[in-house]
Residue, then its C-alpha position, 0 to 999 in steps of 0.5 A: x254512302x258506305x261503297x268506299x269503306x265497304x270495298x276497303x274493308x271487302x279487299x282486307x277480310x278477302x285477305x284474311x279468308x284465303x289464309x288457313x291460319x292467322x298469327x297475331x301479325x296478321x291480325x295486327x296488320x289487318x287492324x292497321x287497315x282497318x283503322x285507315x279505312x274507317x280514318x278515310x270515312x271521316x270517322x272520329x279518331x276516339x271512335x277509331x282507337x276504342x273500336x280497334x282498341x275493342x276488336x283487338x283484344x278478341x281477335x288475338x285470342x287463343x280461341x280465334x287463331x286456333x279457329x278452324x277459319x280465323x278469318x271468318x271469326x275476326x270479319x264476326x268479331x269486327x261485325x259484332x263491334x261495328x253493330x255495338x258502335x252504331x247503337x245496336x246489339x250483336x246479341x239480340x238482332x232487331x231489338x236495337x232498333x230505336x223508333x220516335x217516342x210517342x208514350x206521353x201525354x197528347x199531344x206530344x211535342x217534338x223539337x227539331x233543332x239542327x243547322x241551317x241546310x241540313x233538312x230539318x224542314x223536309x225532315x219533319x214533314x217526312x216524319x208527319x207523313x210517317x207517323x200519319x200514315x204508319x202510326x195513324x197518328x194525327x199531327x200538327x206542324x209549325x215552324x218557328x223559323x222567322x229568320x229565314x225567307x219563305x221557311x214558314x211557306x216551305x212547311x205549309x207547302x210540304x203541310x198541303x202537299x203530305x196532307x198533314x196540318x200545318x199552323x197558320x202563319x202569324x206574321x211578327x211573332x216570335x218563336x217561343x210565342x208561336x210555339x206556345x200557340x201551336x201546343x195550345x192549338x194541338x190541345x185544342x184540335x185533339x192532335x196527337x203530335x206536335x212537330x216543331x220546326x225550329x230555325x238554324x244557322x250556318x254554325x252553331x253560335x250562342x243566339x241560336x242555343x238562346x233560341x231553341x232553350x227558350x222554345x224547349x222550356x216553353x214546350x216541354x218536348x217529349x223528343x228533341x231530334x237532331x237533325x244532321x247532314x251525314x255528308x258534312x263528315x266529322x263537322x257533324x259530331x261536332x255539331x252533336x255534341x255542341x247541341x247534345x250538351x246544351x238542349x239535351x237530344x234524345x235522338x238523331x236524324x241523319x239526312x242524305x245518306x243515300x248520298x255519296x258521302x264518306x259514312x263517318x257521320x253515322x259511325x261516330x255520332x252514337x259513339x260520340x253522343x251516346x244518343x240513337x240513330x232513329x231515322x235515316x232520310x234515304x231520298x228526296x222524296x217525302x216518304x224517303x225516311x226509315x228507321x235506323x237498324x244498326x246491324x242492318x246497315x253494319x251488315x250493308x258495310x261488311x258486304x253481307x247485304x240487308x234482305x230484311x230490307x229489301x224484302x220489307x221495301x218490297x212488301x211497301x211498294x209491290x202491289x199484292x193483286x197485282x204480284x199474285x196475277x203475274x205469279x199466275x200468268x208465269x205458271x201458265x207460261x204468259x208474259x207479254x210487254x204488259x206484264x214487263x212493263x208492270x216488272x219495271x214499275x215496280x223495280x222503279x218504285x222499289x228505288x231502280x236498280x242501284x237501291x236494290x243491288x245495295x241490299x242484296x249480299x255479296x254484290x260489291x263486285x257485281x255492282x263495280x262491274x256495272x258502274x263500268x258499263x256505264x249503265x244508266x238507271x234511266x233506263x228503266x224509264x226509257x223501256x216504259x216510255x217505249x212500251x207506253x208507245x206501244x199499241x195494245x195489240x203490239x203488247x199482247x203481241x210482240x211478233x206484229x212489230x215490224x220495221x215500219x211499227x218499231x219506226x213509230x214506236x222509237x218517234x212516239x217514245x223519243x228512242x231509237x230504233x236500236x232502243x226498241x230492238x234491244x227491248x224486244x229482245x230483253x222480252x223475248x229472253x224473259x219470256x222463254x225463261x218464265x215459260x221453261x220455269x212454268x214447267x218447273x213445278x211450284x219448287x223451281x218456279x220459286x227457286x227460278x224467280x230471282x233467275x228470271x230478273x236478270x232479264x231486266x234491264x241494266x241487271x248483270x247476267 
């Protein structure tokens, strides 16, 4: 979502970095791009003026252009601006972060409002199925959505299909009563939490407030969770702030940021509202939902990357039993297909190539550089579709495959010849690499491990 603004703002500090001593023009004419740059994601004008307005005054002090690199000190003071701006605090990483609220009194209603097609539905199934599964939470859900076709069906769909409890449908009820009957339901079932899925409109219209303030005064929600589309630019802080002053949000929801939308949303919407980011929906899947960690992402913005995440995701997706048994083929020098077949899955879990290259630092141009080669994330799929055609014996061992072999294996995996070439080769290289490495020792098998991914497909060399 943020490629845009980070490649801006990347070209503006790289500028700043080559000049051994800043003036206060200099740092002025940085500003002005900066403020385009941030104008052009779609981020709201107060929010602009006050967040330049704010970096200013700190980056033409003394302190700073008599700085040994007063580059570096106005990228710091532009970072620990942009993490304040998104709710978080350049003093104490990882405090910031602001989770749903779960203290009160079981079970614990939360309301989900937010206008029609900005994913509330999928949302609150995403949430059931985290707090299920990460805060052994049990969780009800229930729409109150009798104004749009089939919306009921869809959460008890997406209810049978994360395993968590929707409500019986009652064909004719309102929303306040089926409210009613869900928080009495709750209490009776022993639940936890009380998810609440309430209708929306194409825009925010005064029969819609009525609604959701009826609902809201009938249940007493402990969390009142915006649901907004981070593609829908500034429209969405508006939308914010009309249902912030009228239902009283306790948190934000933003869907499709790993889309390719400007980001201005989730820059302006803590600014605007003054209410936390708490969760960000990262894919279509039901489990492509995570909390919103302000410096992360403004380090994701400045280019800096976001290790914490990825060596988190990887900790989420990666089989130990299985890392732990490839670690130890690699000491002894083994890797055949099986192993990268294995490699490639888990890079597949892990969101496939693009996800991965987004948290690692200092990777912008390396990233623009494959988008220039075309290369295509399904191929991923392809390699493991041409090693599932594979015979055991051809896995264990690579040399048997021959021309007649390669023939059937390119028909059986609906590739061609050429594909299951450059495969072969891929392994071969990826082999000799993880053998040279078994001859390392423990130290460089650790300092090698990143080297040998390059291997993969569709990673730069």
């Amino acid at each position: 979502m943020f490629e845009n603004l980070s490649g801006k703002l990347g070209q503006v500090f790289d500028r700043l970095r080559k000049r051994g001593a800043l003036s206060e023009a200099d740092v002025n004419e940085a500003m002005r791009e900066v403020r385009v740059a941030l104008l052009e994601a779609d981020v709201a004008l107060p929010v602009v003026k006050n967040f330049i307005d704010n970096v200013k005054s700190k980056a033409v002090g003394q302190e700073v252009l008599r700085s040994v690199t007063p580059g570096q000190m106005v990228i710091k003071i532009v970072h620990d601006n942009l993490i304040e701006m998104l709710g978080g605090r350049s003093d104490a990483p990882g405090a910031e972060t602001s989770e749903i609220d779960l203290a009160a009194v079981a079970p614990v209603p939360i309301l989900m409002v937010g206008l029609q097609g900005s994913g509330k539905t999928t949302s609150t199934a995403k949430i059931a199925l985290r707090l299920t599964q990460k805060d052994r939470k049990k969780v009800l859900m229930a729409s109150l959505d009798v104004h749009r076709p089939a919306a009921q069906e869809q959460l008890k769909i997406l209810g049978e299909q994360t395993g968590v409890a929707c409500l019986p449908i009652v064909p004719g009820q309102m929303p306040v009563e089926i409210a009613k009957r869900a928080l009495q339901a709750a209490k009776l079932g022993g639940y936890d939490v009380l998810m609440l899925d309430t209708a929306g409109r194409l825009h925010v219209d005064e029969a819609l407030m009525l609604e959701v303030a009826a609902v809201r005064d009938a249940t007493q929600p402990h969390e009142v969770l915006l649901v907004a589309d981070s593609l829908t630019g500034q429209d969405a802080v508006n939308v914010a702030k009309s249902f912030n002053d009228r239902l009283g949000v306790t948190g934000i929801v933003l869907t499709r940021v790993d889309g390719d939308g400007r980001g201005g949303a989730a820059l302006s919407m803590r600014a605007v509202t003054g209410k936390p980011i708490k969760l960000i929906g990262v894919g279509e899947k039901l489990d492509a939902i995570e909390p919103f960690h302000p410096q992360r992402i403004a380090q994701r913005i400045l280019g800096m990357g976001d290790i914490v995440s990825l060596v988190e995701k990887a900790a989420e997706t990666i089989e130990k039993e299985e890392a732990e048994r490839l670690a130890a083929r690699v000491q002894k020098g083994q890797f055949d297909l099986n192993d990268m077949a294995s490699q490639l899955k888990q890079l597949r879990k892990m969101g496939g190539m693009s996800s991965v290259m987004d948290m690692l630092p200092g990777v912008g141009k390396i990233k623009q550089q494959m988008a220039g080669a075309n290369i295509d994330e399904r191929v991923l799929k392809r390699q493991e579709a041409i090693i599932s055609s594979m015979t055991r014996e051809e896995r264990k061992n690579p040399k048997v495959i021959h021309a007649s072999r390669k023939k059937r294996i390119a028909a059986g995996s609906g590739t061609s010849v050429q594909d299951v070439n450059k495969l072969l080769k891929q392994h071969l290289q990826m082999a000799d690499m993880m053998k040279r490495m078994s001859k390392l020792g423990q130290k460089g098998f650790m300092r090698s491990m990143m080297g040998a991914m390059g291997g993969l497909p569709g990673m730069p060399k």
